[in-house]
N, C-alpha and C positions, 0 to 999 in steps of 0.2 A: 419815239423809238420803235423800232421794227423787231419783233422778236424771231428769232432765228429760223427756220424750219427743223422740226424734233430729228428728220433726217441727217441733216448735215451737224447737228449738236452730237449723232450718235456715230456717224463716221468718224469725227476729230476725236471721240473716249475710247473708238474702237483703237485707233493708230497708236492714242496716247499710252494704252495700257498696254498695247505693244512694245511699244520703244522702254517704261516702263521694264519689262523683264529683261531687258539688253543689261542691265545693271549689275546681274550673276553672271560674272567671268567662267560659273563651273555651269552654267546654261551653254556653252558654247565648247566645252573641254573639261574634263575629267579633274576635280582638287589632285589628283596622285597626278596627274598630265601638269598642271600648273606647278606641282611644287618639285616636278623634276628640274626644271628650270634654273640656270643659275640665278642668281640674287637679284643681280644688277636686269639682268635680261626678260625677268618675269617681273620686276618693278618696271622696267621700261614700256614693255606690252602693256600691261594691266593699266597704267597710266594713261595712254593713250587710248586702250577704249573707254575707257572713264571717261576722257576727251570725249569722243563722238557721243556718249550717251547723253552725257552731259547737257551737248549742242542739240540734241534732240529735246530734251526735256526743256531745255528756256525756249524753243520755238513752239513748241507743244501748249507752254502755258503762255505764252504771249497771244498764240492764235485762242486759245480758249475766253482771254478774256479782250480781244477784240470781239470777240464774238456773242459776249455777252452785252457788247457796249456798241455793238452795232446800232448805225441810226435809220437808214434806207434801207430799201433793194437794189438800187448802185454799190453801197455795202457788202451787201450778201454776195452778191456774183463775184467781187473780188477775192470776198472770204473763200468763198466756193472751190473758185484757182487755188488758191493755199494750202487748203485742207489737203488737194489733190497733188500740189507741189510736198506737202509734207510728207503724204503715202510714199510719193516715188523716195522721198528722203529716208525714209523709213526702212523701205525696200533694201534702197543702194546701201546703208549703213549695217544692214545686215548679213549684206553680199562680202561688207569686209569682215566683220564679227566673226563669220562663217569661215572664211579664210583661215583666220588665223585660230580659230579653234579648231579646224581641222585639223593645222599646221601640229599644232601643240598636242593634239590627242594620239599622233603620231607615236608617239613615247608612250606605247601602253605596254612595255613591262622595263623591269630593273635594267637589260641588258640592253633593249633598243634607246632607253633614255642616255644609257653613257655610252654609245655608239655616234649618236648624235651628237651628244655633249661634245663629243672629240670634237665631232664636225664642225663645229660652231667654231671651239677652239684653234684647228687648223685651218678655217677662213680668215678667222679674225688676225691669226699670226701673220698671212702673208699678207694682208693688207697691211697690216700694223710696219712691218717690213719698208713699204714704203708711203704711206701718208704722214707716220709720224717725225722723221724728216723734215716731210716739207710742213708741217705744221696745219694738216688736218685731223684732225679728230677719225677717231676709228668709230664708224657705224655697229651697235651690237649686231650678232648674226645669230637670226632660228634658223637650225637644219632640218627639213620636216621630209620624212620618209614618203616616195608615189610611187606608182608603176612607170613603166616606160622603157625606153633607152639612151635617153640622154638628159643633161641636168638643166636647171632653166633657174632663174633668179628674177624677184621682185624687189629693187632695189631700193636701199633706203634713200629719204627725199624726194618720191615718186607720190604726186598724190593719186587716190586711191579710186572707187569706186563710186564713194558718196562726196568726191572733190572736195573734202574737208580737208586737217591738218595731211601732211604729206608721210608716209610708212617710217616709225623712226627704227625698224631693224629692216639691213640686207635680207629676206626671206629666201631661205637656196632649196631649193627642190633635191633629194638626192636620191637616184632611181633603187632599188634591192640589190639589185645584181653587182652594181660597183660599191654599195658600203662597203666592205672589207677595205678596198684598195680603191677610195672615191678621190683620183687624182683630179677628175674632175670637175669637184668641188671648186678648186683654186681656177678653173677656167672663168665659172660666175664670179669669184672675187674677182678677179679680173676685168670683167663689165663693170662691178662697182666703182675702183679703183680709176677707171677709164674717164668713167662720170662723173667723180671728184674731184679728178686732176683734170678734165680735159683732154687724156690724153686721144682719144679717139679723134677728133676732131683736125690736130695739131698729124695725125700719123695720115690721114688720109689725103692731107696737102703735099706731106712728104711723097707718099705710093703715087701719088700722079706726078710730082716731079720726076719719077725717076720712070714708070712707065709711058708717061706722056696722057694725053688726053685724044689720041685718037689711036684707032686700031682696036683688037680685040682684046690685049692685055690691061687695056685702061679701066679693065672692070675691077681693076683692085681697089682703088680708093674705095668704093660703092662696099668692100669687104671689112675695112677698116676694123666696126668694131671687133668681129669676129678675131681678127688676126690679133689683134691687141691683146683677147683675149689667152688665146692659145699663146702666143707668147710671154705672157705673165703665169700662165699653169709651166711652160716650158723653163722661164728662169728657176722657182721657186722646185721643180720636183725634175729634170733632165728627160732621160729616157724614157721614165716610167709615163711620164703625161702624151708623147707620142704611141707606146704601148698602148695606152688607155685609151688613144684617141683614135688608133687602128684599129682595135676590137671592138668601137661603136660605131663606127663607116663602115665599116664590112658586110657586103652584101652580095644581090646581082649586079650584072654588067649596068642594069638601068638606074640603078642606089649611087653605084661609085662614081658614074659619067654626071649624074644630075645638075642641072643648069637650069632650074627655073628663072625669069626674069625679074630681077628685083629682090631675089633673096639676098640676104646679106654675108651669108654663109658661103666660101667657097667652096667651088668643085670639090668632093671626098678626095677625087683622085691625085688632086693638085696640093690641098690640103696636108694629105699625108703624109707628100713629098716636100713640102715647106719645113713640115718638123722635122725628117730626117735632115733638111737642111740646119736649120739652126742646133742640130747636135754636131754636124759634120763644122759647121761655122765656131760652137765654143769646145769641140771637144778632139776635131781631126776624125779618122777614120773609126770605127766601132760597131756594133750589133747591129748599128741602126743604118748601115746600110746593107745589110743583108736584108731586111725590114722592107727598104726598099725595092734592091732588086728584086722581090719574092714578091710585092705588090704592084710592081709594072709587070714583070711574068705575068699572074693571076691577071688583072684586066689590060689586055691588047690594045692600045690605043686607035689602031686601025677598028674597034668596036664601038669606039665612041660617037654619038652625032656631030654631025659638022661643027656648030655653031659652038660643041663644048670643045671639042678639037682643035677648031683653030685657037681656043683662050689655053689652053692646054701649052701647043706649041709655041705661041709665041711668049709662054710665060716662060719657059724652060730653062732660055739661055740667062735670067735674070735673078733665079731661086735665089744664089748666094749674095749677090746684092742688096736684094730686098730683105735677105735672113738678115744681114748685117744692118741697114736703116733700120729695121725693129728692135733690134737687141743693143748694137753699138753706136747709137748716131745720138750725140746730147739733145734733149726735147723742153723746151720751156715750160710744159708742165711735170719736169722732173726736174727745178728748178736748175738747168743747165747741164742736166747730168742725163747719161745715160740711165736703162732700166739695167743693165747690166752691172753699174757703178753702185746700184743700190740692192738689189739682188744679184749678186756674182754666182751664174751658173757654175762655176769652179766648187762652188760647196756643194755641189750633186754629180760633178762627174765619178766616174766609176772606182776613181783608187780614190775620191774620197769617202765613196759611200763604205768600201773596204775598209776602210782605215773605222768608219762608225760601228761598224756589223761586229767588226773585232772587240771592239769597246762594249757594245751592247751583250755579247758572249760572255764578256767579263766579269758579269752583272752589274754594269752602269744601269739596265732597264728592270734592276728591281729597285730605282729610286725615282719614284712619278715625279719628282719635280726635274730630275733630268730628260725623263721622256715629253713631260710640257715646252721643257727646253728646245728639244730636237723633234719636236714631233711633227714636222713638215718634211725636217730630213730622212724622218725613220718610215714616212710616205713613200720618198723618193727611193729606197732602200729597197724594200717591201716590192715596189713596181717595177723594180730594174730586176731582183734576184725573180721574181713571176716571169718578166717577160723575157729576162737569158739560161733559165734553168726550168724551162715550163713541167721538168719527169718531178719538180719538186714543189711545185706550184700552189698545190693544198695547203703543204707544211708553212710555206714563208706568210700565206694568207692567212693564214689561223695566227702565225705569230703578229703579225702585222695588227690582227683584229683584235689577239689578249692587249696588244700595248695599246688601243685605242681601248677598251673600257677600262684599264685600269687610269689612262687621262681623264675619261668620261666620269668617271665613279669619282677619283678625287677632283673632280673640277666643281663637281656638286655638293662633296662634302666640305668644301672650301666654303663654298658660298654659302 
């Protein structure tokens, strides 16, 4: 028998006693951060890094006692590899640990905890909305507070960093500026939703049917997911997710023409004009084509580069087509149904949001289990009365934002 070198016996203790401390969940995030959490969703997490700790520690001591039972230096060199495969293991498994203690430590006081808590609850709703239909399982959702300007999702069923079990919640990014009114939220559900049904996939066959596969307009399919997305924030909340979606485009002439190669995001400028289409497509005439004409004004098309100009104009004469294939056209992964059949944007056009606001007035919204109820709707509400009464825009925000912690607050006292 070959005994080890004291070297490489003290790297494998060094690693071990590393992975080792991954075991305290409040190593990575604050006990007050973790038991903000609803029940089910810090059982979930907690679970799952259990999981990776776990897999570290049986590979940990599997390598410690090949290593003690080493016979050669053919041995050793492979041990060698391992130890070295285990670090990188190591590493990668605290890149996710790290993540998501981040994610959770986000909640560092009473109010930003049931602001997110909304969040979670107003993802999980519009998915629920349509996976549970088709008989998917609804993924839990952490909302974790970043900077920036616009939201971003780590979705669940995605494996991760250290390519072990695969993320078991939706993770959604929610920037500062839109918590009050984070219609945006529902855009990343929407990628989720895309990636459980398929629906991403099954729409991009569609947009090249109908725009074809040559000329400059065939860049649509390549947008697919993106569009799926904005059309699932657009069923579930109307106006308000076009509002949302103009005040995060908005920029210079160089921001709104942008056309890198290979992005999967369309043009801002074309973009913006797609939404106002599918309100003009479920709703007829309204705000949001003022929205429009006010956003072809501000950027002149005659400003734009060629290459984004020509996908520009030859997409033009197609907008209401394409609005209608996304919203009204039955899709196989909505088991036959349209996304409209299953989210009817009719629950957010504007005399119905009237008809909720009047109720809410009523005091319907001093009963949290009626605003759990409505609390996608009372989104859309909230984002239409911002973006058609903006001299009143504070007021409806601050309302918009008591009714998301008083969901937040009993969502956590529930659990």
């Amino acid at each position: 028998m070959t005994e080890a070198p004291p070297e490489l016996t003290a790297q494998l203790a060094h690693w071990r006693t590393a992975a080792l401390a991954f075991d305290e969940a409040e190593n990575f995030a604050a006990e007050w951060a973790w038991a903000s959490l609803e029940e089910y969703l810090g059982i979930t997490l907690r679970s799952y890094l259990a999981r990776v700790t776990g897999r570290l520690r049986e590979t940990g001591d599997a390598l410690a006692a090949d290593l003690r039972d080493a016979q050669d230096e053919a041995q050793l060199v492979l041990l060698r590899r391992r130890v070295l495969a285990f670090r990188q293991r190591v590493l990668q498994s605290e890149m996710v640990l790290d993540f998501y203690g981040d994610a959770v430590n986000t909640r560092t006081s009473p109010r930003l905890a049931a602001l997110l808590s909304a969040c979670d609850l107003l993802a999980a709703q519009s998915m629920t909305r349509v996976l549970t239909p088709l008989g998917h399982p609804v993924p839990p959702v952490l909302a974790y507070l970043d900077k920036g300007a616009g939201a971003s999702v780590l979705r669940a069923g995605l494996r991760l960093w250290d390519a072990g079990a695969p993320s078991p919640v939706a993770a959604i990014k929610v920037v500062r500026h839109s918590l009050p009114l984070p219609t945006a939220l529902l855009h990343e559900s929407g990628h989720q939703v895309a990636h459980i049904t398929g629906w991403t996939a099954e729409l991009a066959q569609a947009l090249a049917a109908e725009v074809g596969t040559a000329g400059p307009a065939a860049v649509w399919p390549d947008w697919a997911s993106e569009i799926a997305a904005d059309v699932f924030a657009f069923a579930h909340t109307g106006y308000a997710a076009l509002a949302g979606l103009q005040e995060v485009l908005a920029g210079d002439v160089r921001a709104v023409f942008r056309y890198p190669l290979g992005d999967p995001h369309p043009i801002p400028y074309l973009r913006v004009l797609f939404g106002a289409t599918l309100c003009r497509t479920a709703y007829g005439a309204g705000p949001w084509d003022g929205l429009a004409e006010s956003w072809v004004r501000g950027y002149p098309l005659a400003e734009a580069p060629g290459a984004a100009r020509e996908v520009i104009e030859s997409s033009m004469t197609s907008l209401t087509q394409l609005a209608e294939l996304c919203l009204l056209a039955p899709r196989r992964a909505f088991g036959g149904r349209s996304l409209a059949a299953l989210v009817d944007p009719a629950d957010v056009r504007p005399d119905a949001l009237g008809r909720l606001e009047v109720e809410a007035r009523k005091g319907r919204d001093r009963s949290v289990h009626w605003i759990w109820q409505e609390c996608v709707r009372l989104l859309a509400l909230a984002g239409w009365r911002v973006a058609t009464t903006p001299g009143r825009a504070s007021e409806f925000s601050a309302t918009h934002e008591g009714w998301m912690l008083r969901t937040g607050a009993g969502a956590r006292v529930a659990a």
